[in-house]
N, C-alpha and C positions, 0 to 999 in steps of 0.2 A: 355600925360605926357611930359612936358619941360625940364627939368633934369635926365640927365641919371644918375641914382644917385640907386643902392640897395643895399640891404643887405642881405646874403648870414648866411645860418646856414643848419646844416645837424648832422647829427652822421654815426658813422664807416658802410661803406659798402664793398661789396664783389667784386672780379676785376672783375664779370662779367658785371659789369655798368660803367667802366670805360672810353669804346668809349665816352658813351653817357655825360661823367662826361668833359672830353679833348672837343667835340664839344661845347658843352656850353662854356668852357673857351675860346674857339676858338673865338664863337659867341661874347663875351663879349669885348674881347681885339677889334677883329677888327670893332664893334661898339660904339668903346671910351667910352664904361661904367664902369664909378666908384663904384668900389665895395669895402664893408666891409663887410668880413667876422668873423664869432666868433671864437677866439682864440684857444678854446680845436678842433675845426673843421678842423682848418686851419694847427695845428700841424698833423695833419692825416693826412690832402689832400699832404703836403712836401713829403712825404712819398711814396705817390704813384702818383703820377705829376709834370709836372714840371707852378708852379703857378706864374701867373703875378708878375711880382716885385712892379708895381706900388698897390698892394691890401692893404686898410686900419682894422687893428684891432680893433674887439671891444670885449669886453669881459663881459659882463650883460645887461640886461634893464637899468641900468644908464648911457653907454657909449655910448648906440643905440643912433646913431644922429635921430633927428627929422625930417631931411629935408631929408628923403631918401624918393622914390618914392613908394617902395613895400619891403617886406623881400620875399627871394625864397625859401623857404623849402623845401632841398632833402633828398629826403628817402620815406618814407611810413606815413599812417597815426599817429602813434604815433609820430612819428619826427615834424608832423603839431601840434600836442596834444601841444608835449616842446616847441615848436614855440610860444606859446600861451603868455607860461610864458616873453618871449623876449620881446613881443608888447605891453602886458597888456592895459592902458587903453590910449595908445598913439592917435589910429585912425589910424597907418600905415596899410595898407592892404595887408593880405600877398597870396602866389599864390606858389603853391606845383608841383612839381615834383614827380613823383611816382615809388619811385624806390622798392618798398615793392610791399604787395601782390593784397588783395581789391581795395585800393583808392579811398573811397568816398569823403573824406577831398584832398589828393592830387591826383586834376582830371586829370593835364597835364601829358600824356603818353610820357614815358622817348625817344619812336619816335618823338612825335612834337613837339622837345625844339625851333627850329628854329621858324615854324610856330607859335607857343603860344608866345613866347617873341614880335617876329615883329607885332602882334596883340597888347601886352600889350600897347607898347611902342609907338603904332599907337593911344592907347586909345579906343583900342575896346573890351569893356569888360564893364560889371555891377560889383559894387559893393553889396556885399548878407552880410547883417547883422546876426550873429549872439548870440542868446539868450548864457550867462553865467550862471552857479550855484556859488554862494556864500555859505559856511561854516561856522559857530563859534561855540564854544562849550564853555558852563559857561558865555557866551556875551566875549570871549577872542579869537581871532584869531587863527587858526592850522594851520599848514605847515607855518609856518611863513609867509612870505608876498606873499606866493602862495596858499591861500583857498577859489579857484577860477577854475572853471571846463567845459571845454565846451562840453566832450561828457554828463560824472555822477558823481555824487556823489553816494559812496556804503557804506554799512555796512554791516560785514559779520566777524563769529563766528572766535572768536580764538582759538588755542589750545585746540578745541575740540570736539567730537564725535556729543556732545548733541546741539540740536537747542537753538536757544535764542530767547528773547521775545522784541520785539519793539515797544513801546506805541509810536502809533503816534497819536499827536493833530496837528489839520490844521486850522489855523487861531483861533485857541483857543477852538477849536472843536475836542473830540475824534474824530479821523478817523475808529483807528483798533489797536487792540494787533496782532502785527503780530509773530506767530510762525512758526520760520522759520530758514533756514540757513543763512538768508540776507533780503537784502532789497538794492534794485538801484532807487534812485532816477535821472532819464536823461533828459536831453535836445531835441530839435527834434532832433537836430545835432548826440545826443548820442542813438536816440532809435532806428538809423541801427544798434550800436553795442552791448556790453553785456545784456543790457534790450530783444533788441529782442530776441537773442539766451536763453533767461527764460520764450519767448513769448509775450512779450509785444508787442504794434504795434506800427506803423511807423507812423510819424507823420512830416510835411513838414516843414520847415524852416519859420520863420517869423508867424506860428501859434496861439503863445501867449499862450502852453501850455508847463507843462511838465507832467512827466508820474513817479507812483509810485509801478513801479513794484516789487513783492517777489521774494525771491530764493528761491524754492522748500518748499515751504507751506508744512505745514503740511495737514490744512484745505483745499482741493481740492479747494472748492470752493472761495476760496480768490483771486480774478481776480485782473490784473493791473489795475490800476486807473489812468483817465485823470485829471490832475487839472490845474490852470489858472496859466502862471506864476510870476501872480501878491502875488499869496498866500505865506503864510510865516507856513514853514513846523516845527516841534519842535518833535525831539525823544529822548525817554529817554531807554535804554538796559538794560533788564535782563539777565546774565550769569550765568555759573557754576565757570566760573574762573574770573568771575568778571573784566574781560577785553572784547576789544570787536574789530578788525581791521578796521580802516576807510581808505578807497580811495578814492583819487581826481582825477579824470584821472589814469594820472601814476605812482603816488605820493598816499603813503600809510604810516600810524601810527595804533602804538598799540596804544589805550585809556584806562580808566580808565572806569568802568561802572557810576561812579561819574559822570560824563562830558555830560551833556544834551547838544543836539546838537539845532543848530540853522539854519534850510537851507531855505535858500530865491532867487529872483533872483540877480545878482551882478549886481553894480551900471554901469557896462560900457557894450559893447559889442565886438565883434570883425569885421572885415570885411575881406569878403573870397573875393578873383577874382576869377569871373566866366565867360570864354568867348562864346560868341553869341553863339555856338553848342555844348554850354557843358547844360542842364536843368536836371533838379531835376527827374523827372522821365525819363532818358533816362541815367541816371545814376543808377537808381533803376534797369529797364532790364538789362540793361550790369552786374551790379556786382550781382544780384540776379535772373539772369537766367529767368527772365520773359518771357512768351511765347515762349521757348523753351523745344523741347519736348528731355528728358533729357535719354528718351530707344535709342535716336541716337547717342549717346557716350559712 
C-alpha cells in the first residue's frame, strides 16, 4: 500500500487494553499515518488518552473517505459486525484488532499490533471476500439503509412462551413449516457463531452456501439445511401475538406477522485482511480447541 492513509473505528473498552490501545497510537504517529477516526469513538479515546492532534473526523459511511487504505477495527468481533455498516459496498478492506473475547472476524492479537501493521502496510496480506445476507420485508427495506448482515439473519418468537410457525419457500418452493423458537438464517462467515451454538455446521468462506438453521424444533428431526447462496429465501410467521423479533447481526426489530420476509444474497461483499499465518482452519483449532485434549485443564 502507497498511502498511509486509515480509518480508525471501535467502541468503549476497558483500561485493561489501554497499553495495547497507546502503542498503536505510538506506532501510528511515528509512521506518519493519517488517520480518521469516528467521531462517537474518538469522544471516548479524549478520555482515556492522550490523541494525536493531527487525527481527522468522520462521522457515518458518507464522510468515510474513499481513498483510505483499510479501516482498523478495535474491539472484538461485534465491533468488526458495526464495522460492516461503515464500509458497506465501498471495497475498503478492513483488518480487526481483537480486543474482545473469541475473535474469528478480529484475527490480529491485541500483542502483534506492531507486527500486523508493518506487514499490512508492506502489503503482505490476502484479501478474503466475504458473502452478505440481504433482508426485505413486503419488497420494502428494514433497518433502514442497514438490512444487510455478514454473520445472520434470525427470526425468533416475541413476547412469548409458545413457538411460532415459519413457512419457508425457497426459490418458490416449500421448504418446511418450521416450528420452532426461531429460525437463523448465516453466512459461512456467521455459521461459527449463533447457528453453530443451535448445531449447525461450519462452513468455509468463499463456499457459495448458506445454512438454514432452526432454534429448537419442536420436530427433533428437522436438521440444518445447506442451501446455495444464490437462492432467494421467502418466510412468512405464525404467532400468538402476531408479532415476531427479526435480527440482522446486531441490529433487531419487532415485526408485524403481516410483513413476509425476503432474504437473498446482498448485492456487494465485504473484504476481510488476512495475513500469510493467519488461515481459516488454524483459526478454527485455536478458537475451537481442536485437538486439544480438554481433561488437561
Amino acid at each position: 500500500m502507497q498511502e498511509k492513509t486509515i480509518a480508525i473505528y471501535g467502541r468503549e473498552f476497558n483500561a485493561s487494553v489501554l497499553p495495547y490501545v497507546e502503542q498503536l497510537f505510538t506506532y501510528l504517529r511515528e509512521n506518519n499515518v493519517q488517520v480518521y477516526v469516528h467521531s462517537d469513538f474518538y469522544n471516548f479515546l479524549k478520555k482515556q488518552v492522550e490523541c494525536p492532534s493531527n487525527w481527522l473526523l468522520y462521522y457515518s459511511h458518507v464522510d468515510l473517505p474513499a481513498n483510505i487504505s483499510f479501516l482498523l477495527s478495535l474491539g472484538g468481533d461485534g465491533t468488526m459486525l458495526s464495522a460492516v455498516s461503515l464500509v458497506r459496498d465501498s471495497g475498503i478492506p478492513i483488518a480487526g484488532i481483537n480486543f474482545g473475547r473469541l475473535g474469528f472476524l478480529a484475527a490480529i492479537h491485541k500483542t502483534q499490533i506492531v507486527q500486523a501493521l508493518d506487514a499490512i502496510f508492506a502489503g503482505n496480506f490476502t484479501l478474503q471476500k466475504r458473502d452478505l445476507l440481504e433482508v426485505t420485508g413486503n419488497d420494502q427495506k428494514l433497518f433502514g439503509e442497514e438490512n444487510f448482515a455478514l454473520n445472520d439473519i434470525t427470526v425468533f418468537r416475541h413476547d412469548t412462551s409458545s413457538m411460532i410457525t415459519i413457512n419457508a419457500v425457497l426459490n418458490g418452493e416449500l421448504l418446511n413449516a418450521y416450528w420452532a423458537d426461531g429460525i437463523i438464517i448465516a453466512t459461512p462467515t456467521g455459521s461459527t457463531a449463533y447457528s453453530l451454538s443451535c448445531g449447525g455446521p461450519i462452513m468455509m468462506p468463499g463456499s457459495g452456501n448458506f445454512v438454514i438453521t432452526p432454534i429448537a424444533p419442536h420436530n427433533l428431526n428437522v436438521r440444518p439445511i445447506i442451501i446455495s447462496a444464490d437462492s432467494v429465501l421467502d418466510l412468512e410467521i405464525e404467532s400468538r401475538t402476531e408479532k415476531y423479533i427479526l435480527s440482522c447481526d446486531s441490529k433487531s426489530e419487532t415485526v408485524e406477522t403481516s410483513i413476509k420476509l425476503r432474504i437473498r444474497r446482498a448485492p456487494f461483499g465485504i473484504n476481510l485482511i488476512r495475513l500469510s499465518e493467519q488461515s481459516y482452519f488454524s483459526t478454527l483449532r485455536e478458537k475451537l480447541l481442536w485437538g486439544l485434549d480438554v481433561r488437561n485443564y
